[in-house]
mmCIF file as gemmi writes it, N, C-alpha and C atoms, coordinates in Angstrom:
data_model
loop_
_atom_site.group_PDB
_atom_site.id
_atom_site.type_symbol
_atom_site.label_atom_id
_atom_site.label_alt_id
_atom_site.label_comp_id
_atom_site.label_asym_id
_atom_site.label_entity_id
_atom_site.label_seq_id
_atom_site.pdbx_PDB_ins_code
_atom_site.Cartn_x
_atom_site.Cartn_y
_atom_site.Cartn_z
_atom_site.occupancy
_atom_site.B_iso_or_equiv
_atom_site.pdbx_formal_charge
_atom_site.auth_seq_id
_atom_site.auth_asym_id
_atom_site.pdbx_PDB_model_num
ATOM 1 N N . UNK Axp A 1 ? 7.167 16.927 -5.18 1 0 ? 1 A 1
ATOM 2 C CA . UNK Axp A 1 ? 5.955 16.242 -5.555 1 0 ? 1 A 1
ATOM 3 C C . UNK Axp A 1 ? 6.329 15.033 -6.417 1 0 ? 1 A 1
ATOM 4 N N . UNK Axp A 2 ? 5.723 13.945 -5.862 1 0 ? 2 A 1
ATOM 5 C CA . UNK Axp A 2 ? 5.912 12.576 -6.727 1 0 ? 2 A 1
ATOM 6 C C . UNK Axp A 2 ? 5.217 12.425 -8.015 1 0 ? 2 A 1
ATOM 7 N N . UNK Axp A 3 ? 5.798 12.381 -9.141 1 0 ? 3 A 1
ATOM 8 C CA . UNK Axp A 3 ? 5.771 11.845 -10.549 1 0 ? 3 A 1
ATOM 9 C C . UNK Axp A 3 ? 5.138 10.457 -10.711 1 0 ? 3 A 1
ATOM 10 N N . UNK Axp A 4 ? 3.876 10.619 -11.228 1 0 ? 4 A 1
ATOM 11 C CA . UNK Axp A 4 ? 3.476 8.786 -11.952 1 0 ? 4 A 1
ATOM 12 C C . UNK Axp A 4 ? 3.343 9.07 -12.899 1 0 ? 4 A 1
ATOM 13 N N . UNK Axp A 5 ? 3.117 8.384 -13.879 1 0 ? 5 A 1
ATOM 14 C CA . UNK Axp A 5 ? 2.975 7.567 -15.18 1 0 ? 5 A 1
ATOM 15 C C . UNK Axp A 5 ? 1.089 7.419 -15.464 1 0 ? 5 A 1
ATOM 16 N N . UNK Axp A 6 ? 0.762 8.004 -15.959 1 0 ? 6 A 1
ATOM 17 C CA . UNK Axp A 6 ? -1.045 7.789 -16.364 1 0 ? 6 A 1
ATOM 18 C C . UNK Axp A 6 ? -0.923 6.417 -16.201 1 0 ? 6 A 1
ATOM 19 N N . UNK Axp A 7 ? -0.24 5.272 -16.899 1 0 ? 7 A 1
ATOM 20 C CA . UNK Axp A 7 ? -0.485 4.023 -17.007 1 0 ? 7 A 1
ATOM 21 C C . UNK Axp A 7 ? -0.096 3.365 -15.634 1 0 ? 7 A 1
ATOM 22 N N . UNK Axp A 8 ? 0.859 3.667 -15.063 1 0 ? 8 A 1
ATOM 23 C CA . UNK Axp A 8 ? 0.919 3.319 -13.689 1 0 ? 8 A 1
ATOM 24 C C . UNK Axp A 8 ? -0.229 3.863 -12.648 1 0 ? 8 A 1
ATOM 25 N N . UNK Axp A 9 ? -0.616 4.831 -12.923 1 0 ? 9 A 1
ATOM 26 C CA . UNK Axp A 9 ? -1.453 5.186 -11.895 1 0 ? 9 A 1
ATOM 27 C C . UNK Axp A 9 ? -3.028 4.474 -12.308 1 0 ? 9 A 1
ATOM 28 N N . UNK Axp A 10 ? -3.333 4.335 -13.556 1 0 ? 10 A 1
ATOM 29 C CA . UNK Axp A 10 ? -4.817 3.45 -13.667 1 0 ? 10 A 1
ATOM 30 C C . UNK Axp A 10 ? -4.411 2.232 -13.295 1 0 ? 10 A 1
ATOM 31 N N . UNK Axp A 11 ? -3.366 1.985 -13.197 1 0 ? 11 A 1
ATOM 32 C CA . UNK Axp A 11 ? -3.34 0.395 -12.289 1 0 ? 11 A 1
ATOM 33 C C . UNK Axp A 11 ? -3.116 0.108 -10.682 1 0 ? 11 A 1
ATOM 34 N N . UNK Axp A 12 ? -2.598 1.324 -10.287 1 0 ? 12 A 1
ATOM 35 C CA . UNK Axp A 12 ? -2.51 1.61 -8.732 1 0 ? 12 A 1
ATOM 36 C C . UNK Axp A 12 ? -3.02 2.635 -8.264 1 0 ? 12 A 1
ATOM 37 N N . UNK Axp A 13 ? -4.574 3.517 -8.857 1 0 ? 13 A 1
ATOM 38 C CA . UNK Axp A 13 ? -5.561 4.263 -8.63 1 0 ? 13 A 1
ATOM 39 C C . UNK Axp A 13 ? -5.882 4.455 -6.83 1 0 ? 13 A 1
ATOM 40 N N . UNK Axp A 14 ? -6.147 3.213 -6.858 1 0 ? 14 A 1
ATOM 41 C CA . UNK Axp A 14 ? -6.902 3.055 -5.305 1 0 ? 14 A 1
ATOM 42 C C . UNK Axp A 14 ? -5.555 3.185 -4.494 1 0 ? 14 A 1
ATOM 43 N N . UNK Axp A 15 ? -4.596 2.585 -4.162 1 0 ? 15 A 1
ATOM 44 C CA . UNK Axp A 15 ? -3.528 2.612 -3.82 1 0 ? 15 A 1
ATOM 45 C C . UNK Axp A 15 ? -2.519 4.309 -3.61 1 0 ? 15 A 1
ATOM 46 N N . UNK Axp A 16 ? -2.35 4.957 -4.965 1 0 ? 16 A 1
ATOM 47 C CA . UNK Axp A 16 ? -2.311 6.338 -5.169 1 0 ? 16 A 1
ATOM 48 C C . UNK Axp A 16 ? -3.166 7.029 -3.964 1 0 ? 16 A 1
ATOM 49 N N . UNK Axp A 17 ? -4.719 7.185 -4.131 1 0 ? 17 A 1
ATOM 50 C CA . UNK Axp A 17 ? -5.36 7.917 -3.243 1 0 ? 17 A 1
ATOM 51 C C . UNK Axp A 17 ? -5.107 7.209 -2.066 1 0 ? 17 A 1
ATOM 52 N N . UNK Axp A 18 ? -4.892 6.151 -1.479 1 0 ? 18 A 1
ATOM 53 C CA . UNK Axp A 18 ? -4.804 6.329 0.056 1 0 ? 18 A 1
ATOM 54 C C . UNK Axp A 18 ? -3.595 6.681 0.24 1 0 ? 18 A 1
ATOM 55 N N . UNK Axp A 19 ? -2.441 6.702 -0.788 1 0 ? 19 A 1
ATOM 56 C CA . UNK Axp A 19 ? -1.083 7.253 0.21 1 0 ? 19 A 1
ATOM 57 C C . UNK Axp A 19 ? -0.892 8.456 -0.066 1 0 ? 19 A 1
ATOM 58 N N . UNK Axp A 20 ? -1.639 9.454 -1.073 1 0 ? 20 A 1
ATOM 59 C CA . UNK Axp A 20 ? -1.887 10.924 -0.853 1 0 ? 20 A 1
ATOM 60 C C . UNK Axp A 20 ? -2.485 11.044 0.429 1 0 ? 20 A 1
ATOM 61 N N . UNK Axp A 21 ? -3.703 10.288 0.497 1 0 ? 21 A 1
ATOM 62 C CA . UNK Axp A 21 ? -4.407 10.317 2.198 1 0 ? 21 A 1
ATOM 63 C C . UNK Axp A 21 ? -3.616 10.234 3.369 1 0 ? 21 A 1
ATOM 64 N N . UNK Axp A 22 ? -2.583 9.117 2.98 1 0 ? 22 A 1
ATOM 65 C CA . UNK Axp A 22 ? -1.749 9.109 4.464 1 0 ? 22 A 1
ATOM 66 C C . UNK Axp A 22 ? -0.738 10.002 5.1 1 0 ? 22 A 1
ATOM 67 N N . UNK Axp A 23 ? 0.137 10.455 3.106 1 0 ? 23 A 1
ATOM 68 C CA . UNK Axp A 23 ? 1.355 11.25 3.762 1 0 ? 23 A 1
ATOM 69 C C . UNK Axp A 23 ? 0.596 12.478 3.985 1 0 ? 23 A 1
ATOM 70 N N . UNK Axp A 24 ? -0.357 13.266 3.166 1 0 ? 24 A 1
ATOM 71 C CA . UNK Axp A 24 ? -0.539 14.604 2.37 1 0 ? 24 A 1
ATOM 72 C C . UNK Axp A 24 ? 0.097 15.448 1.304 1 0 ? 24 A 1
ATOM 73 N N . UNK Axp A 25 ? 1.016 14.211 0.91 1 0 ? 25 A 1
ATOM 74 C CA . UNK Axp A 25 ? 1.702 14.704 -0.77 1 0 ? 25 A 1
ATOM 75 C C . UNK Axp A 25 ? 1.211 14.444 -1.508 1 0 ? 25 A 1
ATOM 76 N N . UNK Axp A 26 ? 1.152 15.621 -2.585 1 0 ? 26 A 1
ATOM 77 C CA . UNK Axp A 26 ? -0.039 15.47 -3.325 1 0 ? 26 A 1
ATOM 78 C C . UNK Axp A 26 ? 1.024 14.823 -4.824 1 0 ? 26 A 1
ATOM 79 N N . UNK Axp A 27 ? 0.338 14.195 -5.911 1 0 ? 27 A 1
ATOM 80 C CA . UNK Axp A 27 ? 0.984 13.089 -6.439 1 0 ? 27 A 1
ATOM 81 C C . UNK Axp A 27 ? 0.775 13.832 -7.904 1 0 ? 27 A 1
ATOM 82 N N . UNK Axp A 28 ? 1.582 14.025 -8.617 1 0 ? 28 A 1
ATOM 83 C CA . UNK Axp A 28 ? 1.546 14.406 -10.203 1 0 ? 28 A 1
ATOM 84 C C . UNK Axp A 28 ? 1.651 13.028 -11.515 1 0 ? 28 A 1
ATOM 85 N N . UNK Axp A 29 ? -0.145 12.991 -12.213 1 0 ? 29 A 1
ATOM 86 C CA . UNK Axp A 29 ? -0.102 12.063 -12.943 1 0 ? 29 A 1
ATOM 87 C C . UNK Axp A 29 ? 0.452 12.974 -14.494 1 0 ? 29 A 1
ATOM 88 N N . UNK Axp A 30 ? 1.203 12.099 -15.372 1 0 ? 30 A 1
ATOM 89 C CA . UNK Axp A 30 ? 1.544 12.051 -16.301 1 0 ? 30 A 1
ATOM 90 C C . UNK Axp A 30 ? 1.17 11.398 -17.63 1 0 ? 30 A 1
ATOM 91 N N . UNK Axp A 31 ? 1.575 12.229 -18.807 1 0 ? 31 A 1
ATOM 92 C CA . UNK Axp A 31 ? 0.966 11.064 -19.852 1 0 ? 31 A 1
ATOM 93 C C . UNK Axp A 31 ? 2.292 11.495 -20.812 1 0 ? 31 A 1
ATOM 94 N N . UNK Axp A 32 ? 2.887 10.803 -21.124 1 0 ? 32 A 1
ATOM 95 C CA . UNK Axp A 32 ? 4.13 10.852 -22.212 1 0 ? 32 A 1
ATOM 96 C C . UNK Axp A 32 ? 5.146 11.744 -21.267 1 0 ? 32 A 1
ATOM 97 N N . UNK Axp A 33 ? 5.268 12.268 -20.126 1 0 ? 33 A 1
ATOM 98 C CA . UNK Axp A 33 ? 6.454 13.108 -19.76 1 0 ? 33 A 1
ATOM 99 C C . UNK Axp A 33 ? 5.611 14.307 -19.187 1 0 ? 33 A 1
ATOM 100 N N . UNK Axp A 34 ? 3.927 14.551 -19.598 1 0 ? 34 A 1
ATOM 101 C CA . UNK Axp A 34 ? 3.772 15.967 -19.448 1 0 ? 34 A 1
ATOM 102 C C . UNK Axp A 34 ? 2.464 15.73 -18.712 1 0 ? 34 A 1
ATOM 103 N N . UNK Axp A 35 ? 2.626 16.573 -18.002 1 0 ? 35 A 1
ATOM 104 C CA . UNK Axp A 35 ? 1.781 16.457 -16.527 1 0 ? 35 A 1
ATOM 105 C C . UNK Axp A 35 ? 0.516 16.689 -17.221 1 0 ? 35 A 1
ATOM 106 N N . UNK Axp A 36 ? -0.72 16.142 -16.438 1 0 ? 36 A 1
ATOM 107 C CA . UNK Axp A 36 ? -1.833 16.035 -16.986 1 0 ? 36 A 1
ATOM 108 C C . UNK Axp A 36 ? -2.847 16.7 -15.944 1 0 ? 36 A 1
ATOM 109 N N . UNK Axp A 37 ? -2.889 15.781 -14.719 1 0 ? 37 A 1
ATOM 110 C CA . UNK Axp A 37 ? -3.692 15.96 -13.594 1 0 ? 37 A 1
ATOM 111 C C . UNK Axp A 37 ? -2.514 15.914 -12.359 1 0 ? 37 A 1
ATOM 112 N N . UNK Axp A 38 ? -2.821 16.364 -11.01 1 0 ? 38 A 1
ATOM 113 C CA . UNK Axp A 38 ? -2.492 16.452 -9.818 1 0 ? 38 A 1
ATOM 114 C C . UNK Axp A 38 ? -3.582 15.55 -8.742 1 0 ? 38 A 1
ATOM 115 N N . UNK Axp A 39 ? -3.015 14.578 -7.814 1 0 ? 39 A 1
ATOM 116 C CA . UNK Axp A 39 ? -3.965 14.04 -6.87 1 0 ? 39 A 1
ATOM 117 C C . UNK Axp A 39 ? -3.359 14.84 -5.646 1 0 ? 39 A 1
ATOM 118 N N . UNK Axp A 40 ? -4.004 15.619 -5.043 1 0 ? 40 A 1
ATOM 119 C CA . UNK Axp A 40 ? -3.822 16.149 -3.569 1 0 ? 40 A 1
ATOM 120 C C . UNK Axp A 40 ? -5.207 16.256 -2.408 1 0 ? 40 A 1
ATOM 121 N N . UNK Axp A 41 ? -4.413 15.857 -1.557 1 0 ? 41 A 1
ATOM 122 C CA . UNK Axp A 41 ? -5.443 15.828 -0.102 1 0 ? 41 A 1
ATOM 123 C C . UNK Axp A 41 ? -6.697 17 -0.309 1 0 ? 41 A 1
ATOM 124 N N . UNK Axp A 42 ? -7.525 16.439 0.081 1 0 ? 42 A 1
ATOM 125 C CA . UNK Axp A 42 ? -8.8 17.076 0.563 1 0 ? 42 A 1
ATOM 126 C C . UNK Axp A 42 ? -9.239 18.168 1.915 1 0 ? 42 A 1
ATOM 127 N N . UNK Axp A 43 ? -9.474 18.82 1.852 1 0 ? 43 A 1
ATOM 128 C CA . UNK Axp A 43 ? -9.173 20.034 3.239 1 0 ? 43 A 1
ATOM 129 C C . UNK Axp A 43 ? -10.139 19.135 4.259 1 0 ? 43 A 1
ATOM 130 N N . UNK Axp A 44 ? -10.099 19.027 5.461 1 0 ? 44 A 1
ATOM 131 C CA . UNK Axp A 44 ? -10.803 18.262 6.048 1 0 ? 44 A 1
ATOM 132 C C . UNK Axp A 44 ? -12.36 19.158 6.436 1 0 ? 44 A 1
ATOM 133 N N . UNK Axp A 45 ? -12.964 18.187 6.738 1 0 ? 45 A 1
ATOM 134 C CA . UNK Axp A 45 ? -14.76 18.39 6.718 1 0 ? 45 A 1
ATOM 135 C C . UNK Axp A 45 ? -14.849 17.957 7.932 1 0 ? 45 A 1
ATOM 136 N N . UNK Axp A 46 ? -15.464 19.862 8.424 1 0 ? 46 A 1
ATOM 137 C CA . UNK Axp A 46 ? -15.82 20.026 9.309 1 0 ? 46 A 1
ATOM 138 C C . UNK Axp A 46 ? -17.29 19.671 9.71 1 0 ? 46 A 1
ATOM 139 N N . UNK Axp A 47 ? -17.512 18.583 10.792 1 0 ? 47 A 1
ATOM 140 C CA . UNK Axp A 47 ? -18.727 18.236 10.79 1 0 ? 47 A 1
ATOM 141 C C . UNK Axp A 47 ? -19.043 19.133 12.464 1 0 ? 47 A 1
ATOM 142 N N . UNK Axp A 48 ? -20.455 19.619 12.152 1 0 ? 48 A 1
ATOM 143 C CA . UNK Axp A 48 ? -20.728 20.248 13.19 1 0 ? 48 A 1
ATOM 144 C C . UNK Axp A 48 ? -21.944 18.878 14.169 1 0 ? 48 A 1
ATOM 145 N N . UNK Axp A 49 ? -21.591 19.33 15.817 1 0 ? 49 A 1
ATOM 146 C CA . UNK Axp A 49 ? -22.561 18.468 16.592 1 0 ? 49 A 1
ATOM 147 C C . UNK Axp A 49 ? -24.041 18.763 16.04 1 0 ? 49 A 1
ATOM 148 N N . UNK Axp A 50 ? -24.523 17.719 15.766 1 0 ? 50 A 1
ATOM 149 C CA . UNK Axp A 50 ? -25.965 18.098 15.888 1 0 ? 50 A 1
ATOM 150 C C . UNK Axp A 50 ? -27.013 18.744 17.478 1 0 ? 50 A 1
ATOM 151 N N . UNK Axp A 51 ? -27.748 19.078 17.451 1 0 ? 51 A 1
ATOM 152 C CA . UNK Axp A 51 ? -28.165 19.926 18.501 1 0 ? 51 A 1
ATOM 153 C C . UNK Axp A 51 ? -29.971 19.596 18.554 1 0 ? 51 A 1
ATOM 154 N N . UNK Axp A 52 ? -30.177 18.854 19.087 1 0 ? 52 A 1
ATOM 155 C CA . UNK Axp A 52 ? -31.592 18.595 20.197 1 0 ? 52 A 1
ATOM 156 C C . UNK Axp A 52 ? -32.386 19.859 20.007 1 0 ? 52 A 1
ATOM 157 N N . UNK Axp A 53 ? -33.15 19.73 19.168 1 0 ? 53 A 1
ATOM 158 C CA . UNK Axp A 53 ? -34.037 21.223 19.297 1 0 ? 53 A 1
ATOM 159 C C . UNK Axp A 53 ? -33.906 22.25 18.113 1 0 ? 53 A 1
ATOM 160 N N . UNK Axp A 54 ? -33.06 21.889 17.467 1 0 ? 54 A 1
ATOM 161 C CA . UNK Axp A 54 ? -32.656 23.157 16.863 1 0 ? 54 A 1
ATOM 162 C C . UNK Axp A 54 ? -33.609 23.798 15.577 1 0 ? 54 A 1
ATOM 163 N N . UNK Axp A 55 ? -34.827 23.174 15.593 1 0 ? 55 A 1
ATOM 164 C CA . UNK Axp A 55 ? -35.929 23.835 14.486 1 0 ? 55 A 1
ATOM 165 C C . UNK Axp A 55 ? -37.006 24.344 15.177 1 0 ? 55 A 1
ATOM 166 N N . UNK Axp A 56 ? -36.872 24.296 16.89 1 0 ? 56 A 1
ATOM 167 C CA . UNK Axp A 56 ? -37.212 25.166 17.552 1 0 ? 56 A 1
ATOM 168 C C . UNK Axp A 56 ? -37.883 26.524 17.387 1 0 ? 56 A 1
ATOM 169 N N . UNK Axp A 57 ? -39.621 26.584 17.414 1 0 ? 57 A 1
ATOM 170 C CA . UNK Axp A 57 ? -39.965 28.456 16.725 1 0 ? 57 A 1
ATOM 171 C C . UNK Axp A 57 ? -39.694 28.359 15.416 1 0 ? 57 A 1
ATOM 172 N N . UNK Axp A 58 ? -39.457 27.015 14.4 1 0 ? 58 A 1
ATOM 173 C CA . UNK Axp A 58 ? -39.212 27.47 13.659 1 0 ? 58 A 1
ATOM 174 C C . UNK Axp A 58 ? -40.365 26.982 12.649 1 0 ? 58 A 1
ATOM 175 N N . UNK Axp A 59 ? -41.898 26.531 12.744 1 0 ? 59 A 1
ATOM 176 C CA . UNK Axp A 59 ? -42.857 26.416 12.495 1 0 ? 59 A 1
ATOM 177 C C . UNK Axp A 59 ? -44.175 26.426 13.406 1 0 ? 59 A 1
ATOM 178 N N . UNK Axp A 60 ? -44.765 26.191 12.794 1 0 ? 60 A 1
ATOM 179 C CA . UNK Axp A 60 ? -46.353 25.723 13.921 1 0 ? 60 A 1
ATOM 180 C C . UNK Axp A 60 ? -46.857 24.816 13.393 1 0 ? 60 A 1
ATOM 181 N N . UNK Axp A 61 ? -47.587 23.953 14.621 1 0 ? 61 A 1
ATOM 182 C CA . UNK Axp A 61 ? -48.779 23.412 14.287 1 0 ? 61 A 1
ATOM 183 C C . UNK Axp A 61 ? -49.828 23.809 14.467 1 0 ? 61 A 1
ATOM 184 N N . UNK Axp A 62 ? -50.783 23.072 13.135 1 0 ? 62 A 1
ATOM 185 C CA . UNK Axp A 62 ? -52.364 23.827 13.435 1 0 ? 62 A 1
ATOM 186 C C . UNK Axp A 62 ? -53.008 22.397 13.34 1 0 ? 62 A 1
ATOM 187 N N . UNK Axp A 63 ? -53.692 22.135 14.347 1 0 ? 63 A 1
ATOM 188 C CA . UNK Axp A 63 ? -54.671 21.564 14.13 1 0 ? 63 A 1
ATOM 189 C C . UNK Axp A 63 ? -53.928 20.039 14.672 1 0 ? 63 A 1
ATOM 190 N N . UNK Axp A 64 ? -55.473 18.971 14.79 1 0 ? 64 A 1
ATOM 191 C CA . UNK Axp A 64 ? -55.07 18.021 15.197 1 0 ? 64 A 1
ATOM 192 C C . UNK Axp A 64 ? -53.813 17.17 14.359 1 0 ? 64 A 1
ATOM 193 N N . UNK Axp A 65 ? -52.821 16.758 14.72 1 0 ? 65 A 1
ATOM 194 C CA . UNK Axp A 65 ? -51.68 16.033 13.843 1 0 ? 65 A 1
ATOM 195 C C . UNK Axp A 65 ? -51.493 14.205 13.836 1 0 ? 65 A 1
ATOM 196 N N . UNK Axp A 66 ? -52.548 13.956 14.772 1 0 ? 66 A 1
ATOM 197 C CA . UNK Axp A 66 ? -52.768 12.656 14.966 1 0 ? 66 A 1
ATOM 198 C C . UNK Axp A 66 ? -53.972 11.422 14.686 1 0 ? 66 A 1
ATOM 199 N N . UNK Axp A 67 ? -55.116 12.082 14.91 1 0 ? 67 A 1
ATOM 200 C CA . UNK Axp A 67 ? -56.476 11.5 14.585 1 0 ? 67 A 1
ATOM 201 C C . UNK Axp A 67 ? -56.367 11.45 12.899 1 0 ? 67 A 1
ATOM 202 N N . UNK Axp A 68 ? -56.786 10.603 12.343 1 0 ? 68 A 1
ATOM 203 C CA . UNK Axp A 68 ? -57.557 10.905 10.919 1 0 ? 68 A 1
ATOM 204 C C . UNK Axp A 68 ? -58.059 12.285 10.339 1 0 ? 68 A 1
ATOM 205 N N . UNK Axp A 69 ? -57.805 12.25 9.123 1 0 ? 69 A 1
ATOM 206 C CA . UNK Axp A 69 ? -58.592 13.363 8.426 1 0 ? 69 A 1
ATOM 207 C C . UNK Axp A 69 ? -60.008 13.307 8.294 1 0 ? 69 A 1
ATOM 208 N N . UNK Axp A 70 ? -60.352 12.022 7.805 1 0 ? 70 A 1
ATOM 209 C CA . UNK Axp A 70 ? -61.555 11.726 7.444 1 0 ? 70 A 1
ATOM 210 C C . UNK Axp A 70 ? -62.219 10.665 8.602 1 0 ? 70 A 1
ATOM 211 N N . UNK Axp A 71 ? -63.544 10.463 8.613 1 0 ? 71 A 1
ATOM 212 C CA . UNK Axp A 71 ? -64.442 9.531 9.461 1 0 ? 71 A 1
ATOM 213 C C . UNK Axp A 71 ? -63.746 8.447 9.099 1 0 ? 71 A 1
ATOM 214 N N . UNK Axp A 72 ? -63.63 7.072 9.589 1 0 ? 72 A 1
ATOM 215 C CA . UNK Axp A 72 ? -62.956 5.719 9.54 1 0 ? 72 A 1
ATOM 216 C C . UNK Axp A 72 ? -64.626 4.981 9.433 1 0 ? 72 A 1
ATOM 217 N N . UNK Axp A 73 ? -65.157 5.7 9.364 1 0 ? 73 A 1
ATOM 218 C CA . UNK Axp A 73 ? -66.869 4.938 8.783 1 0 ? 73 A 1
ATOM 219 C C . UNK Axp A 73 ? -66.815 5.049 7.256 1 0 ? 73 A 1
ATOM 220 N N . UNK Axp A 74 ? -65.927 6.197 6.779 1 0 ? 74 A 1
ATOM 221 C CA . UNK Axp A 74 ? -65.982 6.452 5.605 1 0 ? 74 A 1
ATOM 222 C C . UNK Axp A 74 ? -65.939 5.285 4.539 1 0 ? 74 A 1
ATOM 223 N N . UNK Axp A 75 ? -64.686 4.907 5.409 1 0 ? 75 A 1
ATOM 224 C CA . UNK Axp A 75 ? -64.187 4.134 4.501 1 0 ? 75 A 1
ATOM 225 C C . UNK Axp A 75 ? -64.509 2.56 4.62 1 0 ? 75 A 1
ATOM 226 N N . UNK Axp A 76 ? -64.54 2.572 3.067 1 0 ? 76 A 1
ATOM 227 C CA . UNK Axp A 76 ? -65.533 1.042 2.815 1 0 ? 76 A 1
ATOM 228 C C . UNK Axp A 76 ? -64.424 -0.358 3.315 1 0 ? 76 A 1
ATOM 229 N N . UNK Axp A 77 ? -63.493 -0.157 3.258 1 0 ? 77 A 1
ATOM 230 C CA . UNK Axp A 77 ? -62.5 -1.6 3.712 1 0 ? 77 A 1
ATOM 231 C C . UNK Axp A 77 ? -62.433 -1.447 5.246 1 0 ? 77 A 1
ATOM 232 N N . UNK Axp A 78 ? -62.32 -0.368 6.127 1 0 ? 78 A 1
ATOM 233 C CA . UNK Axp A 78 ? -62.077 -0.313 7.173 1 0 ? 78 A 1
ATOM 234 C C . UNK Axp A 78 ? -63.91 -0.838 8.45 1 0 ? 78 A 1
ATOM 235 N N . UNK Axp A 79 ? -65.022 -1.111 7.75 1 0 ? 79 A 1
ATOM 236 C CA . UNK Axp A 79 ? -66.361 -1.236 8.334 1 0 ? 79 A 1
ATOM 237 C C . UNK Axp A 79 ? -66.427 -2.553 8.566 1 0 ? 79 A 1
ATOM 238 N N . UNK Axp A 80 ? -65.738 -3.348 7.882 1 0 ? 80 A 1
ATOM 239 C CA . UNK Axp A 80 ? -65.868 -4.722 7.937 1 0 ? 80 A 1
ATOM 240 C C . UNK Axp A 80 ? -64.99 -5.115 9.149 1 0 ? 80 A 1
């Protein structure tokens, strides 16, 4: 496992995480000689397909879901 320097690594931060990203060695930061923190790869994220349907049965509708609630006479801006 590769050894940095706290002060080297707040200056090559961004740099650090993508070449943990590239090799998968994970990188040991330091502060005076004595290890502080560890940067290592992330387990990868599993993304599942999404699926067409899948809330299916899994409510109801009642009632009309499209017309107005109320009369459109009701209302005073909409008569004009």
């Amino acid at each position: 496992m590769e050894q940095i320097a706290i002060s080297k690594f707040k200056a090559t931060c961004l740099a650090v995480i993508d070449q943990v990203n590239k090799t998968g060695e994970s990188v040991q930061i330091t502060k005076r000689g004595v290890p502080v923190a560890t940067i290592s790869p992330s387990a990868p994220v599993k993304k599942e397909p999404r699926k067409l349907g899948w809330m299916e049965g899994q409510f109801t509708i009642v009632g009309d879901i499209i017309s107005p609630i109320i009369d459109l006479n009701d209302i005073e801006a909409y008569k004009d």
